[in-house]
C-alpha positions as CSV (number, residue, x, y, z in Angstrom):
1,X,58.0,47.8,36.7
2,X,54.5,49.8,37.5
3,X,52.1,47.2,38.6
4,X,48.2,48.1,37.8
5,X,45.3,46.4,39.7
6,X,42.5,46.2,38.1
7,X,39.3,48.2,38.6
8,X,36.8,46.1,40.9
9,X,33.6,44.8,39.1
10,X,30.8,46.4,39.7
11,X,28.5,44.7,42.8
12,X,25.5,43.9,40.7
13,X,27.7,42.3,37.8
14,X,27.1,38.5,38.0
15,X,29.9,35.9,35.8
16,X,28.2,34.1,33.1
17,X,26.7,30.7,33.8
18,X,29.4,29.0,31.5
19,X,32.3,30.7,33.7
20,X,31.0,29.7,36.9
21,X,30.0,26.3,36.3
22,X,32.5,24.9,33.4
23,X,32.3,21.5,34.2
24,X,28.1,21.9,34.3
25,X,28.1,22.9,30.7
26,X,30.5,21.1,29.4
27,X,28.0,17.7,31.0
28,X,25.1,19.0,29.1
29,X,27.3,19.8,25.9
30,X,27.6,16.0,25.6
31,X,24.6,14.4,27.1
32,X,23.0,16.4,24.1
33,X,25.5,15.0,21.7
34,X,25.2,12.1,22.8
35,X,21.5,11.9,22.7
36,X,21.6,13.5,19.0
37,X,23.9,10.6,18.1
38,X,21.2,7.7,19.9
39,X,18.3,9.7,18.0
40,X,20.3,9.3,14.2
41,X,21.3,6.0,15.2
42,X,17.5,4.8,15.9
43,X,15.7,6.9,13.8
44,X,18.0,7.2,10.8
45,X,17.3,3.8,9.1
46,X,13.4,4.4,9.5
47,X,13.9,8.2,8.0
48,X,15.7,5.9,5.1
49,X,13.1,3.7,4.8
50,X,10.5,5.9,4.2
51,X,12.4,8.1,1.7
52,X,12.7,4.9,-0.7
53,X,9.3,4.3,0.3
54,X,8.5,7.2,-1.9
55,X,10.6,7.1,-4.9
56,X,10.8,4.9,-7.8
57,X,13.4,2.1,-7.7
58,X,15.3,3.6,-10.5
59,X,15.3,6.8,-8.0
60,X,16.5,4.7,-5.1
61,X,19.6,3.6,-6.3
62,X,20.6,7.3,-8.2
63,X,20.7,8.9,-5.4
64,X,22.1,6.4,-2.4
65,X,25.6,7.2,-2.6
66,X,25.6,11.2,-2.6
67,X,24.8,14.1,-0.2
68,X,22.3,16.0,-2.1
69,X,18.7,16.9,-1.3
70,X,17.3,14.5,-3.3
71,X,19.0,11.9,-1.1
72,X,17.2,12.9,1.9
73,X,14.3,14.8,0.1
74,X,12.3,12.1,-2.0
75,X,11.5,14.2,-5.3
76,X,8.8,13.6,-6.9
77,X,7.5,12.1,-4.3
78,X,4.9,8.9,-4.7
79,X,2.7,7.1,-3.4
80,X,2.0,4.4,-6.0
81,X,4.4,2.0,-3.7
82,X,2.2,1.9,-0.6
83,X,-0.9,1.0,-3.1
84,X,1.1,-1.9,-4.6
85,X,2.5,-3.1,-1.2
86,X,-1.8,-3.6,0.1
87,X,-2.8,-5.1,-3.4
88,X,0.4,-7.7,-2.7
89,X,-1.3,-11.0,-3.0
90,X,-2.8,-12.3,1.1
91,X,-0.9,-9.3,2.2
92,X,-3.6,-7.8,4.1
93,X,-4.5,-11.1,5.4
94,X,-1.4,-11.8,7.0
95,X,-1.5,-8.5,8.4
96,X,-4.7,-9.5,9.6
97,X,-3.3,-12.5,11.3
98,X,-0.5,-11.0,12.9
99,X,-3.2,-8.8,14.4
100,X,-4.9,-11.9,15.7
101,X,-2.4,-14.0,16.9
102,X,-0.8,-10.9,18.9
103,X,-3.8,-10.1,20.9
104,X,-5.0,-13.3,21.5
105,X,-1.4,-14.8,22.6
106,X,-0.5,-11.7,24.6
107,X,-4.1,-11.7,26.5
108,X,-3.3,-15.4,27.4
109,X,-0.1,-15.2,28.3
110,X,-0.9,-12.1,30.6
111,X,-3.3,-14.2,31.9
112,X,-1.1,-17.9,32.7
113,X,1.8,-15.4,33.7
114,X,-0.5,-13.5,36.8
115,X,-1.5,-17.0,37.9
116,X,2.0,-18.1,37.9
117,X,3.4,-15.3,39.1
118,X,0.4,-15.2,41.9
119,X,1.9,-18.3,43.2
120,X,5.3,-17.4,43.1
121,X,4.9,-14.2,45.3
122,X,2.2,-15.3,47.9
123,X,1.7,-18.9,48.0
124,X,4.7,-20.4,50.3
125,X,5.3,-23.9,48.8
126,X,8.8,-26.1,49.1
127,X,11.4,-25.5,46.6
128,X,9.5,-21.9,45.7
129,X,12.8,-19.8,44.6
130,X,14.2,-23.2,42.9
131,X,11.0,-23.1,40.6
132,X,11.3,-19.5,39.9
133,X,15.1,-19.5,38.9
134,X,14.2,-22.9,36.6
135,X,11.8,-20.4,34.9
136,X,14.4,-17.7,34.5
137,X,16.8,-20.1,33.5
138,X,14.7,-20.8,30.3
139,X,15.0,-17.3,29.4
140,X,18.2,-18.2,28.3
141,X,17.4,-21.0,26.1
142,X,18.3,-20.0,22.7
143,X,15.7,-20.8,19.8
144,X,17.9,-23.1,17.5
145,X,17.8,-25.5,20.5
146,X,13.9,-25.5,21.4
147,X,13.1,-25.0,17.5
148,X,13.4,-28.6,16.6
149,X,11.8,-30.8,19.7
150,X,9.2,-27.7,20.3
151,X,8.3,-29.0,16.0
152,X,8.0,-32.7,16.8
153,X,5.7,-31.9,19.2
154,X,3.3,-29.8,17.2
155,X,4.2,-32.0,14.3
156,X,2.9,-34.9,16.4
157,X,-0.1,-33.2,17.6
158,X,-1.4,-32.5,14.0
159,X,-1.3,-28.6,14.5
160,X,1.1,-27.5,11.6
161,X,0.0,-25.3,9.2
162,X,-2.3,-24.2,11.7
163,X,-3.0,-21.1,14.2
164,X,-2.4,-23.2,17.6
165,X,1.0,-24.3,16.0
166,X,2.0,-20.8,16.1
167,X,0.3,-20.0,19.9
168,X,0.4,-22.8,22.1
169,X,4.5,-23.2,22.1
170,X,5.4,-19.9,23.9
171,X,2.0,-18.7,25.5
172,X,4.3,-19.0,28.6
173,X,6.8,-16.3,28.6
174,X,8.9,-16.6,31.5
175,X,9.9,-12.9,30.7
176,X,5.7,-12.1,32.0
177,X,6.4,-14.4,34.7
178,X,9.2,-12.6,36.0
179,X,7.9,-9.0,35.4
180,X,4.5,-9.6,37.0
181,X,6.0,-11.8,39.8
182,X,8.2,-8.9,40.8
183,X,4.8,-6.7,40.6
184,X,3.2,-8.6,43.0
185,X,5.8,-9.0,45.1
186,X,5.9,-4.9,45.7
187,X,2.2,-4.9,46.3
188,X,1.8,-4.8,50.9
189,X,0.5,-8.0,52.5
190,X,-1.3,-5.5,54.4
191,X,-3.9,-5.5,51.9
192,X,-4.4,-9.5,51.8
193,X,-4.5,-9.7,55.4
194,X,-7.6,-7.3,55.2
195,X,-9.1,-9.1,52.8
196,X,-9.0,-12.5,54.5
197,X,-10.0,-10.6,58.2
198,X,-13.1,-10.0,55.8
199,X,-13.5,-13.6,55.2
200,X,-11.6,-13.7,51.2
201,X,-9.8,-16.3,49.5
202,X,-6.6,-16.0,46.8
203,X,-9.1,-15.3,44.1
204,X,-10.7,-12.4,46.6
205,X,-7.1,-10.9,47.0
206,X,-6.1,-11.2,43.6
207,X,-9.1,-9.5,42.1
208,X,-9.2,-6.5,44.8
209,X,-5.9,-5.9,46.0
210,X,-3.4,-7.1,43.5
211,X,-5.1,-6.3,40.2
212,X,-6.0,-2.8,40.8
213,X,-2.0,-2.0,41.6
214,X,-0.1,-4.0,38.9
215,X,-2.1,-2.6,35.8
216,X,1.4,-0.9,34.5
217,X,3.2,-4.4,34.8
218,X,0.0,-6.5,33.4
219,X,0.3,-3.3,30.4
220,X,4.0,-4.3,30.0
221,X,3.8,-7.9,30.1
222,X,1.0,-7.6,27.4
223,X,3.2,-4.9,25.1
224,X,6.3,-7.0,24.7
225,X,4.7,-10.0,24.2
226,X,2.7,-8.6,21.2
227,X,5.7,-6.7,19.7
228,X,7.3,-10.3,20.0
229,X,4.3,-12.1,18.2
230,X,4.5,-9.3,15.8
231,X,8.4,-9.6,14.7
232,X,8.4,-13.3,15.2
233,X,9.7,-15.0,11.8
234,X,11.5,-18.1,12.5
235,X,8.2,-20.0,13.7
236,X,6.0,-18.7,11.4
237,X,8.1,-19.6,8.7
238,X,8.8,-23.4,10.3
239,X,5.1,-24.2,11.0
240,X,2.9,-22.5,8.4
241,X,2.8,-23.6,4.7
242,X,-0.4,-22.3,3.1
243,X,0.3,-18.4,2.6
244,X,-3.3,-17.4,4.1
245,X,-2.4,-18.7,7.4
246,X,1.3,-16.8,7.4
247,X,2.0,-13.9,9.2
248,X,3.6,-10.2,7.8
249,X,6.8,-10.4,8.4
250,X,7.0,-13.8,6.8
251,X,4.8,-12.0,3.8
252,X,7.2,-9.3,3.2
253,X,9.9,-11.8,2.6
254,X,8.0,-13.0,-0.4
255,X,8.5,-9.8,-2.8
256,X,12.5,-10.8,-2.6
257,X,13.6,-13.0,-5.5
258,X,16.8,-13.5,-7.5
259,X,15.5,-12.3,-10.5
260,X,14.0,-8.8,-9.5
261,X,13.1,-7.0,-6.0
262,X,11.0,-4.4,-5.9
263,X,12.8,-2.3,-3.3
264,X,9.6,0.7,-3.1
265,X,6.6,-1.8,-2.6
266,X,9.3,-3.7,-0.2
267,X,10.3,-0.3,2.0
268,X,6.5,0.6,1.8
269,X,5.4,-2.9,2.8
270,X,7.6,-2.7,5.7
271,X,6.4,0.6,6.8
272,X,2.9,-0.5,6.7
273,X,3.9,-3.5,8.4
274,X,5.8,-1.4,11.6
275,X,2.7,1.2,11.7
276,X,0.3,-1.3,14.0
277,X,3.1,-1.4,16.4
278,X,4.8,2.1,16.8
279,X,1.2,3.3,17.2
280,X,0.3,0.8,20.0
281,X,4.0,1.8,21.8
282,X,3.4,5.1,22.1
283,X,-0.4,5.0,22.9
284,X,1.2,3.0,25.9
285,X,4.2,3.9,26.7
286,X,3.6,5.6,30.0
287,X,2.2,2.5,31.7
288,X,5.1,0.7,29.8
289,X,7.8,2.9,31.4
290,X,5.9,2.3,34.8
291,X,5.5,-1.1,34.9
292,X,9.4,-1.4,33.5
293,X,10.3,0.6,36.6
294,X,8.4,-1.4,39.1
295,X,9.4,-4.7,38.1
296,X,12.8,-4.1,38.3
297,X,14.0,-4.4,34.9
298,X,14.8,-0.6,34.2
């Protein structure tokens, strides 16, 4: 048996990246797979819902079970659904309200949450860490218990059907609490020992030296707090009666019935509804992915 050696390569000749490094491209193969996968599973039902959005209800149904183009293509296209979903009777309003209640109860939770968490991460008091894990503990509270004392006691203070029933109960998120406690915590003592060399108090070392550095966190605490007034439902639909005073989510409900849904004004109404939202997240989701990393919850 003649044995033949094969003819050297030349110097210059490199092997191709997926030779030399197997196990490299075979990890990027499926971290891309996997994020494709992530990216159908979040975005498919919103790519859904605005496909019905634009098609006629008679449409919607035709073409929900196949794989043609007209399952993912809406055509003809309209936009008759989004103009039926803002004249919806105190749709707007409630829109409106949502709005209101999810600045003005995120602003004031911020707010109670940096005094609170102030205390937690500079003052030295007795039973400090026993105070903070109680907070946390209430974190885990789930809303069927809290839902029905949490009602006696707005019941009993004459604020149904009103716009402190729906703020006062959770204007203290211990989820704020924890994230801006944690923010402060990271910011050097350094900085409050200068201050108080310079003759400043706690409201003097807040306002110069912890402020200024836990913006991202405050920006956080504020964001998930309004995308939680926004989505609340159960509490809005305890508490408020008149359907002026309701909020959107609460609104949208109201085009179901037994008899007949309209599924187009429904998917439009919902779209309009998650606009406000999406748009706020991604005008601030840098200082959102900042402050998540800082406070330890990433």
């Amino acid at each position: 048996m003649v044995l033949t050696q094969a003819p050297p390569k030349p110097a210059g000749t490199a092997q191709p990246f997926r030779a030399r490094c197997p196990g490299v491209f075979s990890r990027f193969r499926g971290t891309t797979l996997l994020r494709v996968l992530v990216l159908v599973v979040f975005l498919g039902p919103i790519f859904l819902a605005v496909v019905s959005s634009l098609r006629a209800n008679a449409d919607i149904f035709r073409y929900g079970g196949s794989l043609s183009v007209r399952n993912f293509i809406p055509i003809p296209a309209i936009f008759s659904n989004f103009s039926r979903a803002l004249r919806l009777p105190y749709f707007t309003q409630q829109l409106l309200n949502s709005l209101v209640l999810g600045v003005v109860q995120s602003t004031a939770t911020v707010v109670l949450a940096i005094l609170a968490a102030l205390a937690l991460a500079r003052i030295r008091f007795k039973f400090r860490s026993a105070v903070f894990y109680a907070i946390l503990a209430t974190m885990f509270l789930p809303f069927e218990a809290l839902a029905a004392p949490i009602f006696l006691v707005v019941k009993n203070l004459g604020q149904l059907d009103s716009f402190w029933g729906l703020l006062l109960p959770w204007v203290a998120a211990p989820i704020a609490i924890f994230t801006l406690r944690q923010a402060i915590a990271d910011v050097p003592r350094a900085l409050d020992e200068a201050i108080m060399i310079d003759g400043g108090g706690l409201l003097h070392i807040l306002r110069h030296a912890i402020l200024p550095n836990i913006w991202p966190a405050m920006i956080t605490a504020w964001l998930t707090t309004f995308i939680y007034v926004w989505d609340s439902f159960l509490w809005p639909l305890i508490v408020i009666r008149s359907p002026t005073k309701q909020l959107a989510q609460v609104g949208i409900i109201s085009l179901i019935n037994p008899n007949e849904v309209d599924y187009g004004t429904l998917f439009a109404a919902s779209l309009i509804a998650t606009a406000p939202v999406v748009v706020l997240f991604l005008a601030l989701q840098r200082y959102y992915r900042e402050g998540t990393v800082a406070s330890g919850l990433k």
